[in-house]
Structures are given as C-alpha cells and as structure tokens.
MIVEX-347346 format. One record per residue (C-alpha): residue number from 1; x, y, z. Coordinates in nm, 2 decimals. Layout:
REM residues N
[NUM,[X,Y,Z]]
...
END
This chain:
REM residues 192
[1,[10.57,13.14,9.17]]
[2,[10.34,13.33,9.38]]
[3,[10.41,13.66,9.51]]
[4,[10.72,13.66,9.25]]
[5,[10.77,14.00,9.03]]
[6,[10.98,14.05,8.79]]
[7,[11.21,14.33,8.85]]
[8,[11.48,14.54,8.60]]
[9,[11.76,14.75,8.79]]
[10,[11.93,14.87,8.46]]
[11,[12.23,15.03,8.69]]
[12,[12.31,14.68,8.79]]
[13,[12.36,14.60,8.40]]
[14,[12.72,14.50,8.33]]
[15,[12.65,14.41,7.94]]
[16,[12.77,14.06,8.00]]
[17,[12.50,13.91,7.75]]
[18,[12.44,13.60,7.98]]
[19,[12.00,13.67,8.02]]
[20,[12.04,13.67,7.60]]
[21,[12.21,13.35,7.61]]
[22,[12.05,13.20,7.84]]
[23,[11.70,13.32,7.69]]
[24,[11.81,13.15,7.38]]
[25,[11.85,12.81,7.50]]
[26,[11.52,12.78,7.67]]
[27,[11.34,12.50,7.51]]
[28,[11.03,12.70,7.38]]
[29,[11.25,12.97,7.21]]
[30,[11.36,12.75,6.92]]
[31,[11.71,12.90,7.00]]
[32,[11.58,13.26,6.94]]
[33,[11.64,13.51,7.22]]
[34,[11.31,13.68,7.34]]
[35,[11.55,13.96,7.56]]
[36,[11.78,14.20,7.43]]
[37,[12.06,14.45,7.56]]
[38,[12.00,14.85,7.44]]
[39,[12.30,15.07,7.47]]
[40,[12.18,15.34,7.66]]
[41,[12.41,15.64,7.47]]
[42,[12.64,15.42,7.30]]
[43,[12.82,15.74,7.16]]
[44,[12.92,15.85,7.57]]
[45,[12.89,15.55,7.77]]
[46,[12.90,15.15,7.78]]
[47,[12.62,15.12,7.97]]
[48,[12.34,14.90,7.94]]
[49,[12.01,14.79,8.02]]
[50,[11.85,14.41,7.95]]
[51,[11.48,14.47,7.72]]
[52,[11.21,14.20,7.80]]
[53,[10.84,14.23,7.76]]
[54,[10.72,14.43,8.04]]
[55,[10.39,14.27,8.01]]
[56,[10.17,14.59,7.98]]
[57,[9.81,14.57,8.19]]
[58,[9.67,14.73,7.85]]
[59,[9.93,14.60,7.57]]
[60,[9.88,14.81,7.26]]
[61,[10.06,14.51,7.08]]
[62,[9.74,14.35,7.08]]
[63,[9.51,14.63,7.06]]
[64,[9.65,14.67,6.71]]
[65,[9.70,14.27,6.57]]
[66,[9.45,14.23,6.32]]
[67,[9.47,13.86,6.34]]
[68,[9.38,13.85,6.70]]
[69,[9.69,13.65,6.80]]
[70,[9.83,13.83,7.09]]
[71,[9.69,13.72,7.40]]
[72,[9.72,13.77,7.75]]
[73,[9.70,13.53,8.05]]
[74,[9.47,13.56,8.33]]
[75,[9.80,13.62,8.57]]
[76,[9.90,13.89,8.30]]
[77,[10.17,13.76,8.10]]
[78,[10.16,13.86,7.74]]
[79,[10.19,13.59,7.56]]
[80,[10.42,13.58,7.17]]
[81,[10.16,13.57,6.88]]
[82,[9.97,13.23,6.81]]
[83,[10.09,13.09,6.52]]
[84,[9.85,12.98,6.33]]
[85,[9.69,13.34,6.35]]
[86,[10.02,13.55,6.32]]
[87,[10.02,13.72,5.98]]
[88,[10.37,13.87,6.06]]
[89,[10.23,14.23,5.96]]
[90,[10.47,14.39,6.24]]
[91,[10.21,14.64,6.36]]
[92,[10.30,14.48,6.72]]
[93,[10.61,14.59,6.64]]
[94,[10.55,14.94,6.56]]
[95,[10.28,14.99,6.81]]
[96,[10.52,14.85,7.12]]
[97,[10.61,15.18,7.35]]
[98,[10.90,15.01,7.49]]
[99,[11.00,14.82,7.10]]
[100,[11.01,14.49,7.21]]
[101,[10.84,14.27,6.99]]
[102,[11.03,14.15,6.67]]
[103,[10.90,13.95,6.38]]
[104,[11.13,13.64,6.33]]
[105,[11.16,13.58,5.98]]
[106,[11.24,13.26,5.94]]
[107,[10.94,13.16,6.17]]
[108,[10.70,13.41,6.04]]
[109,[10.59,13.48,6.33]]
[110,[10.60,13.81,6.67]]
[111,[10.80,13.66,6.92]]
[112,[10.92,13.81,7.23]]
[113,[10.94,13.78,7.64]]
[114,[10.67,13.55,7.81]]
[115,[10.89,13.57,8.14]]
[116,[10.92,13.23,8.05]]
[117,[10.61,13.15,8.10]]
[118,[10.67,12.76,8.05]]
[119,[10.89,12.81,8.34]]
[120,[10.67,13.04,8.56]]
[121,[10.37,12.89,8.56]]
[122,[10.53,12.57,8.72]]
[123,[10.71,12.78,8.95]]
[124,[11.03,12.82,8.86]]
[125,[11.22,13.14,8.73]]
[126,[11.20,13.29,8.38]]
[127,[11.62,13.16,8.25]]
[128,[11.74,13.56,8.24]]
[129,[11.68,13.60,8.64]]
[130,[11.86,13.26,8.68]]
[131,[12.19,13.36,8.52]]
[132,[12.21,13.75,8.56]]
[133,[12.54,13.78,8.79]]
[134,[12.45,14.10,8.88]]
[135,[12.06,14.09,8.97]]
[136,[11.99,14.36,8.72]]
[137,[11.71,14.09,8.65]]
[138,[11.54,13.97,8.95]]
[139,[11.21,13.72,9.00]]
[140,[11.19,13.78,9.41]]
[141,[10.89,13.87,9.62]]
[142,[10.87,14.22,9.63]]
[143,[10.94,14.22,10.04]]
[144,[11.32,14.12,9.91]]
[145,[11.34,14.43,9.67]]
[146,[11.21,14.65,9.93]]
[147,[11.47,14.46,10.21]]
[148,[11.73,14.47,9.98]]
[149,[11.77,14.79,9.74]]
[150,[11.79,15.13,9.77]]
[151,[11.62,15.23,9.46]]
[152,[11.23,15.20,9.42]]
[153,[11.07,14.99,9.20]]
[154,[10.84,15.14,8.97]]
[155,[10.57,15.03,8.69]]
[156,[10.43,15.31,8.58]]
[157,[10.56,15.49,8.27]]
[158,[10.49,15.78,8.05]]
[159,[10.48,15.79,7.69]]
[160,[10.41,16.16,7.58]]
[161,[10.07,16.17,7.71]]
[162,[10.04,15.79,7.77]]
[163,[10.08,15.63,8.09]]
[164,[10.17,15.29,8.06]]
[165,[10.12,15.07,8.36]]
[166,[10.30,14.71,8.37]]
[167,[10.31,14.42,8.54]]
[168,[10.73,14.42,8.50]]
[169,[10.89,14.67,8.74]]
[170,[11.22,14.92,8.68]]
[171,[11.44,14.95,8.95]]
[172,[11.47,15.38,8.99]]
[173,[11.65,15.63,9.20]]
[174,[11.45,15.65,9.55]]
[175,[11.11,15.84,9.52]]
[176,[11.03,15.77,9.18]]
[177,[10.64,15.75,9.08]]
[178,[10.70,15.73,8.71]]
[179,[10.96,15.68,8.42]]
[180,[10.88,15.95,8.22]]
[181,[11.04,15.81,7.88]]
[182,[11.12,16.03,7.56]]
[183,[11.32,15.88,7.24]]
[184,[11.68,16.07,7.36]]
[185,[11.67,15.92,7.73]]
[186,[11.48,15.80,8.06]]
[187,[11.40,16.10,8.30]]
[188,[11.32,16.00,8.65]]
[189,[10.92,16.19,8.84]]
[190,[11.06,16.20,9.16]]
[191,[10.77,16.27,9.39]]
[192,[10.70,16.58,9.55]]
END
C-alpha cells in the first residue's frame, strides 16, 4: 500500500496475544509467529509491547550473515534469511539491537517480521495490524497518525553510541526525536 507505515504505540498494548496468533496463521509462516510480546518490567507491571522487525535502513542482521542470506527489498523490508543460504549460525540473532530475529530449529533457518510482505506488496495489511483491537499496531498513512494521536511517531533510536534509523515507527510521548534504548528500559529525547 502506498504511503502506508507501519506504526507501534506500545501504551496501546493490552497483551491480548491476537498480532501473535494471527502472525502465525499467515500462510508464508508455516505456522510460526514472526511477532512477539516483551514484558516490559514483568517484576512491577503487566504491561506490554508487540516486537516485529523494525526493518532497519542499515540492518546489522545482514551486515554480519556470513552466508549472505539476509536481504533487503528496494521498498525496505528486511526480508527472513534465504534458505538455501541460511547456515543457522545465529549471528543475526546476536547482532539484532532490538533481538528480533530467532533461528527456528526445526526449519533451520532466521525467521522473523517481513511486515508480511506477501501481503504488502499486493496492497493489503501485514495480519498483526488487521487484528490488533487496540491499534498498538497500525499500517495507516502517516496523515492518520498525525490526525489521530497525541504521541509522536518516531524512528530513530539510540543504542549506546548507535543510532539506529528504521523504516518501522514507535508511537512516543509528544516531542520525542529519539528512543534512547538501554538493557533496563526505554527513555524518551524529548526535544529541546
């Protein structure tokens, strides 16, 4: 769908599970789920916050395959490994700022979030934004976010020293640049 992003509001997240079932039935899946719920503190709270591919414009997961089988699209979807190439050496895995590529085991192969790219590229949805109740995820035009929410969406985030640009965006309070993002929690760059 042109002019269609993909946006992640993780205060909209109501742990419901419905994207990773939904995700799981999608034909090119072979019933695996490619999205995943994090607990953000599970010790204080419930709360949670839906992890797909954010489709990085520089993905280190295929900086680092020594097979060669990550690819990206021309329209910047990051594709799961090929696989006939995949060697199922996990350094995707490791290498991943945001941890979202897993090695299935059964397949031997990295799989994770294409946004559905069987789905997008004919102009449809990806299956998590068709089911999520509460449009913590949302494939709109970017006029609808901007109509619509309060928070601004971002897709620039910071590693350390790394910034990480993507072609996913996360929903943050108003007058965020950045997600600045450390192992213990997400702190918000409000701008100056």
């Amino acid at each position: 769908m042109h002019g269609y992003e993909f946006f992640i509001d993780p205060s909209r997240c109501i742990g419901c599970e419905s994207c990773v079932n939904a995700c799981a039935e999608c034909e090119t899946h072979r019933g695996e789920p490619m999205i995943h719920l994090d607990f953000l503190d599970r010790r204080e709270t419930t709360a949670t916050v839906p992890a797909v591919c954010m489709h990085c414009d520089d993905p280190t997961c295929a900086q680092v395959c020594p097979a060669d089988a990550i690819k990206k699209t021309e329209d910047g979807i990051v594709q799961s490994s090929l696989k006939p190439r995949c060697i199922a050496c996990s350094n995707c895995v490791l290498a991943c700022p945001f941890g979202i590529p897993k090695v299935m085991v059964r397949q031997e192969q990295m799989m994770k979030c294409d946004m559905c790219y069987d789905r997008t590229s004919e102009g449809k949805r990806p299956m998590c934004a068709t089911v999520c109740p509460s449009q913590a995820l949302a494939y709109v035009p970017a006029a609808v976010i901007a109509r619509d929410r309060r928070e601004t969406p971002t897709n620039v985030f910071v590693f350390g020293g790394q910034t990480v640009t993507t072609k996913v965006f996360m929903m943050a309070p108003a007058g965020t640049r950045a997600v600045s993002v450390d192992v213990v929690d997400y702190m918000w760059e409000q701008e100056a």
